[in-house]
N, C-alpha and C positions, 0 to 999 in steps of 0.2 A: 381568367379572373374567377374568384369564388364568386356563386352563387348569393342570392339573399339566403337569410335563415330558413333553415327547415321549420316545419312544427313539430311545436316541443310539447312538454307537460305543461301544465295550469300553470302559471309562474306566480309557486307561493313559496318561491325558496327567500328565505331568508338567512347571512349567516349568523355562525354561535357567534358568542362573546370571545376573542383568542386570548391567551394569555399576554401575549405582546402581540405589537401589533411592528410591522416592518414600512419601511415609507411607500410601500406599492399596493396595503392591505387594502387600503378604501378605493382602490380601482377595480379591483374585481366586482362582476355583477354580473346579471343574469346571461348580460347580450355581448359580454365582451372578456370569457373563458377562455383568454390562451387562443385566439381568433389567428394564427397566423399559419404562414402551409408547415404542415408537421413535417417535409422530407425534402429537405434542399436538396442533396444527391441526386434523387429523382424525380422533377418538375411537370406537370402535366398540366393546360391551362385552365379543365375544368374538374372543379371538384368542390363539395360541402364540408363544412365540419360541423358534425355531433355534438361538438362540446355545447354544455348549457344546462338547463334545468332539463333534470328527471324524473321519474319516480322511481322511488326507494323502499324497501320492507327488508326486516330480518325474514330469515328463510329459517326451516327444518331440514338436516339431512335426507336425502331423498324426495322432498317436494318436489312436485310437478310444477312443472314455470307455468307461470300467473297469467296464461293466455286468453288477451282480449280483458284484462279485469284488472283496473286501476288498482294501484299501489296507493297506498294514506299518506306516507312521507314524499318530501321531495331532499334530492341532491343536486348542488352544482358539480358534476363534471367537466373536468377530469382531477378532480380533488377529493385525498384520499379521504375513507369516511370518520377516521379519527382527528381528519385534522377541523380549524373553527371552518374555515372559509366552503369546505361540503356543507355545511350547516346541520350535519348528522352528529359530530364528535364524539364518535362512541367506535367501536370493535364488537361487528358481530363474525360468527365463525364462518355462517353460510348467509348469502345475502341476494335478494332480486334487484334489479337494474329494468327499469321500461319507459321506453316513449314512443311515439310513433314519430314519421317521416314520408315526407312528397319526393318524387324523383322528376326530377326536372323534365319536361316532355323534350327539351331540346339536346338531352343527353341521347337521343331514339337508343333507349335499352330496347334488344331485340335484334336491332345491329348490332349493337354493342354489349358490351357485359358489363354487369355493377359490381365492384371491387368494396369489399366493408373492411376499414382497417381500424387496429387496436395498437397502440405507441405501446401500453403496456399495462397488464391487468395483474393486480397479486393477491391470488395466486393461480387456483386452478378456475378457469373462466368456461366458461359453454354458453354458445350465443343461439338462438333460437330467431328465425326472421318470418313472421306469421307463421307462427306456430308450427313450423319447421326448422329442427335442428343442420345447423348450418357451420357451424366451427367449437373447436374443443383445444382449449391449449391449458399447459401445463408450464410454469415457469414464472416467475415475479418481475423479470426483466428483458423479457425478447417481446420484439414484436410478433405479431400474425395478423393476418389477411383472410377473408372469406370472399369468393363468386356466389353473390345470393341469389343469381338470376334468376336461378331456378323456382326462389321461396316466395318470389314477387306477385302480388296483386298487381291484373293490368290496367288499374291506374288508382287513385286518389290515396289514402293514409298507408304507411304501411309500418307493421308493429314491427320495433325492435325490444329484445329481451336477453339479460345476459344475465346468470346465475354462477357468480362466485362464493369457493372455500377459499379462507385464511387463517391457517390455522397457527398464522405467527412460528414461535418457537415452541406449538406444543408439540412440533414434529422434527422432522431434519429438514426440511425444506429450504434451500439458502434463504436467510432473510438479510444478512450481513450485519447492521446495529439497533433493528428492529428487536422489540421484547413487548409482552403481553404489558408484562410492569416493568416500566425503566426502574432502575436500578438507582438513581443519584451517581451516577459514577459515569461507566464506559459506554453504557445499552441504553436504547431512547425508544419515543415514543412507536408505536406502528404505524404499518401504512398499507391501510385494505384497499381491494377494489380496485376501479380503474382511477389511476392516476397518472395518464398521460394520454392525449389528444384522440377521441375515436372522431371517423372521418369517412367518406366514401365519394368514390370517384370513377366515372365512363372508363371502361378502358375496350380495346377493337378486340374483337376476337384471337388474334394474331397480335401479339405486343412484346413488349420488353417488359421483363420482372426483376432483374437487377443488373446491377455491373458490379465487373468484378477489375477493379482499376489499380497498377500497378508502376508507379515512376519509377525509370532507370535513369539517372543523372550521368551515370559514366557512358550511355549511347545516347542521351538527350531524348531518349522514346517515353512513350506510355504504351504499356503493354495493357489492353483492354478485352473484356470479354463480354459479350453483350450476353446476357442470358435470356432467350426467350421463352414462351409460354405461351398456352390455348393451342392452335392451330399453325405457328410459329416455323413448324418443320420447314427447312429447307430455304428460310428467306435469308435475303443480304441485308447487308447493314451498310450504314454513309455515318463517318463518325468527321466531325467537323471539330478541329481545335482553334478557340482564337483568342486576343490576346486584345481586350476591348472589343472596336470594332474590326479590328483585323484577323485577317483568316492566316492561322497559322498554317495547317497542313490540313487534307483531306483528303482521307481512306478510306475505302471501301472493300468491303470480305464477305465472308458469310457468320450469320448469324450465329450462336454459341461454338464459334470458332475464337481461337486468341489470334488479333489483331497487334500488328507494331504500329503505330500515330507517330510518326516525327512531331518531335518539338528542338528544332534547331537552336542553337545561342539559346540554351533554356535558362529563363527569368531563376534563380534556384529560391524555394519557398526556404524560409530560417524565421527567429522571431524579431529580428531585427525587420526585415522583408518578408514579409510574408501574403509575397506573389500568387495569384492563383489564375489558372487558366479557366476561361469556362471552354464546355463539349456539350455540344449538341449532336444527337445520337436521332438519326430516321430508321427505322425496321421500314424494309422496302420488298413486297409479293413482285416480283419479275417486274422491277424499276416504279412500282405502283406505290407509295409512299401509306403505312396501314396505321403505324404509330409513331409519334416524334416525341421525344422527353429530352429536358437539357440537365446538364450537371456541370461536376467543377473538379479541378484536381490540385494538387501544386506539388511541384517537383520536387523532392528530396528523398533521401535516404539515412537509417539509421544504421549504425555499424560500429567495427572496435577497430582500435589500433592500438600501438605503444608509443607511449611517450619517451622525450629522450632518458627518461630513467629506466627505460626499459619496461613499463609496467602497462598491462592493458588499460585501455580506457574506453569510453563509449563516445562515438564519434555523431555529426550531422554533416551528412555532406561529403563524408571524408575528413573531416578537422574535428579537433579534439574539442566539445564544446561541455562544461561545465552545469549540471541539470540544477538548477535550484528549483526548489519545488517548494510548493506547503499539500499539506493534507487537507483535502476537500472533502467533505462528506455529502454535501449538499442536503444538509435540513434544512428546516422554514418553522418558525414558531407559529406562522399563520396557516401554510400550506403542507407542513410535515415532509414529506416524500417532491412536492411540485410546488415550486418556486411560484408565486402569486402572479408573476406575469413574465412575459419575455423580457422586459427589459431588467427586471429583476436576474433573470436569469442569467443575462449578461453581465450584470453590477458586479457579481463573485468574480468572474475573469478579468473583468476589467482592471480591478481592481489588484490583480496578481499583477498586470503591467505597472502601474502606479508606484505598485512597492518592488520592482526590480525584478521578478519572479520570470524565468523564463517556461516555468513548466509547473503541471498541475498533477498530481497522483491522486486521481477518483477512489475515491478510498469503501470499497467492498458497496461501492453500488455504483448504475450505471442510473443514465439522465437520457431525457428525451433527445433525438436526433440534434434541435437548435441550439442546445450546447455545444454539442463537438460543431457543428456549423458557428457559432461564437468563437471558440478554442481556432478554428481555422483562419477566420478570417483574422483576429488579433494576435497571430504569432504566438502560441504556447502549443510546447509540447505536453502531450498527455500520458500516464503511464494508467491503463486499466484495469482493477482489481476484479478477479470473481468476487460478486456476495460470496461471504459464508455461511456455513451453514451454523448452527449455536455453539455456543461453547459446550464443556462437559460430557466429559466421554469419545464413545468413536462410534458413528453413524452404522447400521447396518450396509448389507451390501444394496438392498432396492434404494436407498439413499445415497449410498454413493456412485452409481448408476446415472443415476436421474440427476445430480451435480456437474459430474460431464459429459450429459447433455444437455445442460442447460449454458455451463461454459463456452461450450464449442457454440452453443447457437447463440452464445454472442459476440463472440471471435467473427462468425460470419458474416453479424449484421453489423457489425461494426470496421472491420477491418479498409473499408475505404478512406474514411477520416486521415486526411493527411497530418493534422494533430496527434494522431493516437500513434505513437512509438514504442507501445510495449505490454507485454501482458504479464498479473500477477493472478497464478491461480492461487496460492494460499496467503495467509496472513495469521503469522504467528501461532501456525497449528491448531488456528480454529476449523474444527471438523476434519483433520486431519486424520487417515484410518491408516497410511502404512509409508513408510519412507521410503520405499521403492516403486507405490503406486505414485508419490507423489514425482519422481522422476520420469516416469512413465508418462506423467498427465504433460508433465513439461515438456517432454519429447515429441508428443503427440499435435500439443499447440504451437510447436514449431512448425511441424508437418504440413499441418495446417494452414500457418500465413510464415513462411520461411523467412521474409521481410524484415520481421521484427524481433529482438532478443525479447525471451521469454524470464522473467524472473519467477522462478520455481516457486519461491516461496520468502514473501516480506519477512523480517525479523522471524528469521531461522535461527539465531540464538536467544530464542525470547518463549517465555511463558506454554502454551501447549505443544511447543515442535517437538517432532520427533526424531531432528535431527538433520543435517544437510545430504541433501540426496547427491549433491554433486552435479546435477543437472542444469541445464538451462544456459544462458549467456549473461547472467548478474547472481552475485552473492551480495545478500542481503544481511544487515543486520539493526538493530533497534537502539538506542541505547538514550535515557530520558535522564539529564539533561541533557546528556553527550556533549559533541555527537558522536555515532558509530563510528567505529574504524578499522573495518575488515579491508585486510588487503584481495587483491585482485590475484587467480589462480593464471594458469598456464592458459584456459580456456573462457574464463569467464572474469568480466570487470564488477568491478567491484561499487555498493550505491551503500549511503547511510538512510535506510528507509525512513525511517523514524528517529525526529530529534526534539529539542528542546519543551515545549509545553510550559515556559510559562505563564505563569495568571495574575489578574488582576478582576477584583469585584468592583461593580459600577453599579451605583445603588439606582436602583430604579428598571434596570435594565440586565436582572437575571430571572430568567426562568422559575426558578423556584427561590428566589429573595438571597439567595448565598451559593458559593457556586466551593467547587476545588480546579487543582491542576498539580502538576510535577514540582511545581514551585512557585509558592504563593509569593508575590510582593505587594505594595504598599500603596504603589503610586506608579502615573504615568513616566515620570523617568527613571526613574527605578527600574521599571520593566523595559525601557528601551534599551538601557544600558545593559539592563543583564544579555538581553537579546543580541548587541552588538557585538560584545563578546562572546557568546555563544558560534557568534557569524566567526568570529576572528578564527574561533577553535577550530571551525567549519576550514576554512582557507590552509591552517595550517596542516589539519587531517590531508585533504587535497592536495597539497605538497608534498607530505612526508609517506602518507599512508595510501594515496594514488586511488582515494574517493572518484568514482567519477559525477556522484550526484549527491545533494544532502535535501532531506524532504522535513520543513519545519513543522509541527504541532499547535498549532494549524492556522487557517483563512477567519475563519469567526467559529462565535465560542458556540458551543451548542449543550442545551435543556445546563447541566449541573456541570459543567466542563466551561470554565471560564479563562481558556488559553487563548484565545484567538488575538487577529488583529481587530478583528471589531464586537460588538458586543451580538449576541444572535439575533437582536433586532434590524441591526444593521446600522443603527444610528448614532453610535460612538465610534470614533478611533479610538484607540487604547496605545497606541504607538506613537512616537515621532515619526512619520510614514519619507520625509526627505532624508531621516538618517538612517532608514533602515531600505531605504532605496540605495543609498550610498553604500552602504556596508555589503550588499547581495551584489552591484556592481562590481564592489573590488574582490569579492569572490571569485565570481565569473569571469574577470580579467584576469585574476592571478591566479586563477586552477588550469591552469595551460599544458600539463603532463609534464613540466619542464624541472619539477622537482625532484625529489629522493629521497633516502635514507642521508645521514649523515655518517662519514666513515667514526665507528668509535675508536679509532687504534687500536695497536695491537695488543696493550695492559701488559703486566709483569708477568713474566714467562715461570714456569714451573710449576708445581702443584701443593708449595706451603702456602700460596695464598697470601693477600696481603697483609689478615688476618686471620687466627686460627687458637682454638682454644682447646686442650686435649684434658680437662678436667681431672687430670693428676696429684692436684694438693692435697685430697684427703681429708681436707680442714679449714674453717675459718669463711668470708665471706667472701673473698676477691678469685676468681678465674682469671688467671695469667694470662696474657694476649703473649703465645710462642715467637710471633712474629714481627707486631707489629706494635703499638705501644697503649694500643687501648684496654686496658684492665677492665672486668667485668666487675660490675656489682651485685654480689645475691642477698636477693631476698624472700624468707620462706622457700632455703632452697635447701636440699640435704644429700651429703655426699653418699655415692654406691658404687657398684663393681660395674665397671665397661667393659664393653670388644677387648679391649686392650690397653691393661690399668682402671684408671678410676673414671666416672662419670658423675651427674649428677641429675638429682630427678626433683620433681616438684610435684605435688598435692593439688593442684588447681587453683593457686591462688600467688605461685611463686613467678619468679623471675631471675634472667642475667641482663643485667642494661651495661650495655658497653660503655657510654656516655657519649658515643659519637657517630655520625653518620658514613659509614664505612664504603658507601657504593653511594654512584649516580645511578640514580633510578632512572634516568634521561637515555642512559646509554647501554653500552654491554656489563653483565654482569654474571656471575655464578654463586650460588651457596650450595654448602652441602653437609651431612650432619648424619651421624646414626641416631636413631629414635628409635624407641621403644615406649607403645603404650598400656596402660593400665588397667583402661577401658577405652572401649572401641562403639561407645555408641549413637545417639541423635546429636550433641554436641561437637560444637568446631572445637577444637584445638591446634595451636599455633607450635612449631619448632624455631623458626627462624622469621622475622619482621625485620620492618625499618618502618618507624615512624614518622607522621608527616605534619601531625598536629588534627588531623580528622583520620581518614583510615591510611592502616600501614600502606605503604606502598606496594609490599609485594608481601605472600604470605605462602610459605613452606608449611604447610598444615595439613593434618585431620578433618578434611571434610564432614561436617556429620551430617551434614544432609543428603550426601552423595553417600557416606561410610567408605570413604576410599582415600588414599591420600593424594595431595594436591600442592602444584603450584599455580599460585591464583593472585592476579590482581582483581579487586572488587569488581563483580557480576563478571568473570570471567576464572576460568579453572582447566587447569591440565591436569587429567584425572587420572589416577591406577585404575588399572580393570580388576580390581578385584579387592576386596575389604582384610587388611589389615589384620592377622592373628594378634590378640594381647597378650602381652608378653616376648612376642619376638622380638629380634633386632633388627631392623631393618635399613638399609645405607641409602637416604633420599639426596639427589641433588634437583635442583633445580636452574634453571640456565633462563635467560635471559638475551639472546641476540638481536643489539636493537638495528644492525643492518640486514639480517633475514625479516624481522619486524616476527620473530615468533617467542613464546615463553613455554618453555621444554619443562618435562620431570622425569627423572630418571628414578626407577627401583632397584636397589641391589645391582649399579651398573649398566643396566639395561634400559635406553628410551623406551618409554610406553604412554606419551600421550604428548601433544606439540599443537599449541593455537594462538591460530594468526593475532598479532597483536603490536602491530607496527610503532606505535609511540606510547610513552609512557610520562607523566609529569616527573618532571625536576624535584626534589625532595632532600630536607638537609637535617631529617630526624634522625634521633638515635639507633642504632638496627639491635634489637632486644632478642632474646632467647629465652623459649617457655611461654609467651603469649602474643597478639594482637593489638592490633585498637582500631577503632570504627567508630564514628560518629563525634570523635574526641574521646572517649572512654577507652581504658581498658578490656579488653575483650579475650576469650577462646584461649583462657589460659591449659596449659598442658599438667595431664595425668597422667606423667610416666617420666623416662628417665633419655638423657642426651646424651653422646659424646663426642669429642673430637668435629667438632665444628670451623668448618675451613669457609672463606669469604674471598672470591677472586673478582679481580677488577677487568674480566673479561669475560666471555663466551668459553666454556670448555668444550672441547671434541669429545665426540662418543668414545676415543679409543679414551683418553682422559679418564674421563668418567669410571669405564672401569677400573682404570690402575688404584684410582681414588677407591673401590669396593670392595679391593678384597683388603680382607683381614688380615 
């Protein structure tokens, strides 16, 4: 059992005023900080916790720590100093931390050693213990540990002193959505200092310092590693598994040796059942018993298979299980970075079961230990993001150094969490320095915990990436409102990182009085409906396009980001929560791998196309359809010389509208067309569309933003490698196979660019020549001249392709 309170600082903490306040705000105070054991893994029965009032001062760089010499402010710890509930609400760069402390005479340090630990200090910390420097850590999110035995007064007050930098994002430091000045948008408040549970505890000379815990479901073992420390050399271990009060199995080895634990008929952990064993671990000097710690584990395993369409997917168990997720960030309008209490803490999970949610994506930051002890015991898988480091630009190399090692030291401290099933070192190219370090870092985090598919990099087709390294066991992709719909490779299954984000404003209960999201609506059903359907697209993706997970935008709304399901106070639903329970259920039942492509048949054979228009007249307003019956109509359009006879070219403001909708956009298709432009520079321009009533469906165009040409469904492009001479002619096709799930472009007969793209909407616009449309507008009309424009109601073959190229 914990000890009574230590002695603290003067208790003149009071907190600020918060902006909002969350239902758990008026429980915090001086004597009741997060009071609960910070490391369920590893249980020991005596120990204190630090948390509580402190003293506080801004520092100077290079200050001497304030030894023996009272601080003027006070803090509650472990709350960071920007948030209300520190009662500091400010960000200094460099800061002192001091209280003094009694150590229990029944702990007999001397026999024993005093263990000081920090859940997590941001950024770089140095702890001083009577005026002896004692530990030094670098990192926003790993734990550390000090033996102060040595800095100890023997007996009565004893100073502790901890001097942190945080220098936010004026460095590369990962901070993940932390910013000096949030931004109203994506970036939020910071979060200095310690903010997670400091503590300290007897431990024997001779102990245990971690386990290294690993389920095998297919031999029914836990493969275990006791890791010990001090004096440690050479003892055995008694590792006891049981299951309540019954004694599963019981092993004995040696010490930082890997041990196999029978777990026979093993209970299997899922989040339907989400069984866990407890282990109780003795370190034993020649049968002499030195230190006992207890823990917990539950059985499962993550993994891939294919479903019967053939297509990889990410398994639990060995069975194909469906990942619905929301994006969690974990703010607090009270506590910023640290949830106002545990039971708070637990509220956000809970509440993912509530609304159907099998799983959580920590999104670019990590949480105190009682989280993932939460996540374990309530059945939710977890996918764990690295913080990033800032946006803008590419980090140096001592930055990006220092990135993966701060990754890997959380891979370590984490990797026991029978919750946690997967690692995300980047996110959308934030701080991203090179595409093949970024496969390398994947590579390496496998090495690391072999266990778990590594996802390289969240929305790799999204805003900073530089690109898919090809690495890892998931391909990611982003897509608002979506959802994403990358297919699954040969070696990696395929997840929708990021989806929907819709909002809704709830007066009283935003941050800064009006908030945004992806897509604003009006009202509570409004937004449930949109949501619902959003789920439906989610289920169909899953079917056709062989999703193994789709991760919603998000749990509750945070600072200027009013998506969530609840409002960031936590005291609104903004949802129908029984029908968006309902809707995440028939997800998860019906994303079973048991989907597929649809066969499009095999469409009209030969290469006239079932439409085609070879610009021949010379005169007048109408392009003859060669083949099929739909006449064009031009407009601001003027005839010139082609490849072969006549063409027609337009000024940027013309057009050919066939009047009809010539392709399913649902299925297979091809276009193909010679072009020639006029100018080749920032501006889109279109050769060939199908209109949908908002944007074309499919767009054979002049990228101008890329300067390369393309075929491109909206936020997606199959790009030429190389920009476009003006004046040339050039023979673009573009392909469309909607049973590979890819959208091809051919140059001059030759593929040169192909992306995954498995479904596409049903569409029954007109298919135009000479511009686009987006948004419902008219768009990207073309400066240059077209000919001979052929429309097939299939996929064409490479060899095709070329017969269609030459001249």
């Amino acid at each position: 059992m914990a000890t009574s309170a230590a002695t603290a600082a003067v208790p003149e903490w009071k907190p600020a005023k918060p902006r909002m306040v969350t239902p758990w705000t008026h429980e915090v105070g001086p004597n009741n900080a997060l009071p609960e054991y910070p490391r369920p893994q590893l249980v020991r029965k005596d120990w204190q916790n630090l948390n509580g009032v402190w003293e506080f001062a801004g520092a100077a760089p290079g200050e001497a720590p304030p030894v023996g010499k009272p601080l003027a402010e006070r803090i509650l710890v472990p709350y960071p100093t920007e948030s209300a509930l520190s009662g500091v609400q400010r960000h200094e760069d460099h800061m002192w931390y001091r209280r003094t402390f009694t150590v229990p005479r029944n702990w007999k340090i001397g026999e024993n050693r005093l263990k000081l630990h920090f859940g997590a200090v941001d950024y770089k910390a140095t702890v001083w213990v009577n005026g002896q420097r004692v530990a030094a850590h670098q990192g926003g999110y790993g734990a550390f540990s000090a033996d102060v035995t040595a800095a100890l007064r023997p007996s009565g007050e004893q100073e502790v002193i901890v001097g942190v930098e945080d220098r936010t994002d004026a460095t590369w430091q990962p901070v993940g959505k932390q910013r000096r000045v949030p931004d109203r948008g994506i970036f939020y408040e910071g979060a200095s200092g310690i903010w997670q549970t400091v503590w300290m505890e007897p431990v024997a000379p001779a102990r245990t310092e971690t386990l290294d815990m690993v389920a095998d479901v297919d031999t029914g073992t836990l493969r275990l590693t006791v890791n010990s420390g001090g004096t440690a050399a050479g003892h055995t271990v008694e590792a006891v598994v049981r299951d309540g009060g019954r004694v599963v199995s019981r092993t004995e080895g040696r010490a930082d040796q890997p041990l196999t634990l029978p777990v026979p008929g093993a209970k299997l952990w899922t989040p339907d059942t989400p069984f866990l064993y407890d282990l109780d671990v003795v370190l034993k000097d020649r049968d002499r018993p030195v230190d006992r710690v207890s823990s917990y584990f539950g059985m499962r395993e993550i993994g891939t298979a294919k479903g019967k369409d053939g297509r990889l997917r990410l398994t639990l168990n060995g069975k194909i299980l469906f990942q619905m997720s929301t994006l969690d960030q974990g703010y607090w309008p009270d506590g910023i970075y640290t949830a106002p209490t545990d039971k708070a803490l637990r509220f956000d999970l809970e509440q993912h079961k509530v609304l159907g949610f099998n799983t959580v994506r920590k999104h670019i930051k990590t949480e105190p230990d009682r989280w993932y002890y939460h996540a374990d015991k309530l059945g939710l898988l977890v996918w764990q993001d690295m913080p990033s480091m800032r946006t803008g630009g590419r980090p140096p190399v001592d930055a990006q150094q220092q990135f993966e090692r701060e990754l890997h030291e959380i891979v370590a401290q984490k990797k026991n969490w029978t919750s946690v099933v997967g690692w995300v070192p980047f996110n959308e190219g934030w701080g991203e320095w090179n595409r093949e370090a970024t496969g390398r870092i994947a590579e390496a985090v496998r090495a690391q915990d072999p266990t778990r598919p590594v996802n390289a990099h969240s929305g790799v087709n999204c805003c900073d990436s530089l690109g898919d390294s090809g690495k890892g066991q998931v391909l990611d992709w982003h897509a608002y409102p979506g959802p994403a719909k990358p297919l699954p490779d040969a070696t990696r299954a395929a997840i929708d990182g990021e989806h929907g984000g819709y909002g809704l404003e709830v007066d009283g209960h935003m941050w800064f009085g009006e908030g945004h999201a992806y897509e604003m609506v009006q009202d509570k059903e409004t937004l449930t409906r949109r949501y619902v359907q959003n789920q439906q697209d989610v289920l169909a993706a899953a079917r056709s396009c062989a999703i193994s997970g789709a991760i919603y935008t998000q749990i509750t709304d945070v600072e200027h980001e009013v998506n969530g399901f609840f409002t960031y106070d936590r005291q609104v639903k903004k949802m129908d929560f029984p029908r968006v329970r309902a809707v995440n259920e028939a997800v998860i039942r019906g994303a079973d791998g048991s989907g597929g492509q649809p066969d499009p048949g095999p469409g009209t054979p030969g290469l006239q196309g079932v439409h085609a228009y070879r610009f021949d007249e010379g005169s007048g307003s109408t392009a003859a359809d060669s083949v099929g019956k739909a006449n064009a109509t031009l407009t601001n359009a003027r005839w010139t010389t082609g490849v072969a006879g006549g063409a027609v070219s337009f000024a940027g403001d013309g057009q050919a509208d066939t009047g009809v909708s010539q392709v399913d956009t649902s299925g297979s298709y091809s276009v193909s067309a010679w072009a020639k432009l006029d100018e080749a520079g920032g501006a889109f321009q279109t050769v060939v569309s199908q209109d949908t009533g908002r944007d074309s469906a499919f767009f054979l165009q002049y990228s101008g933003q890329d300067q390369r040409w393309a075929m491109s469904f909206v936020g997606l492009r199959a790009l030429s490698p190389t920009k476009p001479e003006v004046g040339k002619w050039y023979h673009l096709t573009g392909v469309r196979d909607a049973k590979a799930g890819t959208l091809s472009l051919y140059v001059d007969g030759a593929k040169v660019a192909s992306q995954s793209a498995c479904s596409a909407v049903k569409t029954t616009g007109n298919t135009v020549i000479g511009r686009g449309q987006y948004g419902g507008g008219q768009v990207d009309f073309l400066r240059g001249a077209v000919d001979d424009v052929r429309v097939f109601d299939r996929a064409l073959t490479d060899g095709e392709v070329a017969i269609l190229a030459q001249r």
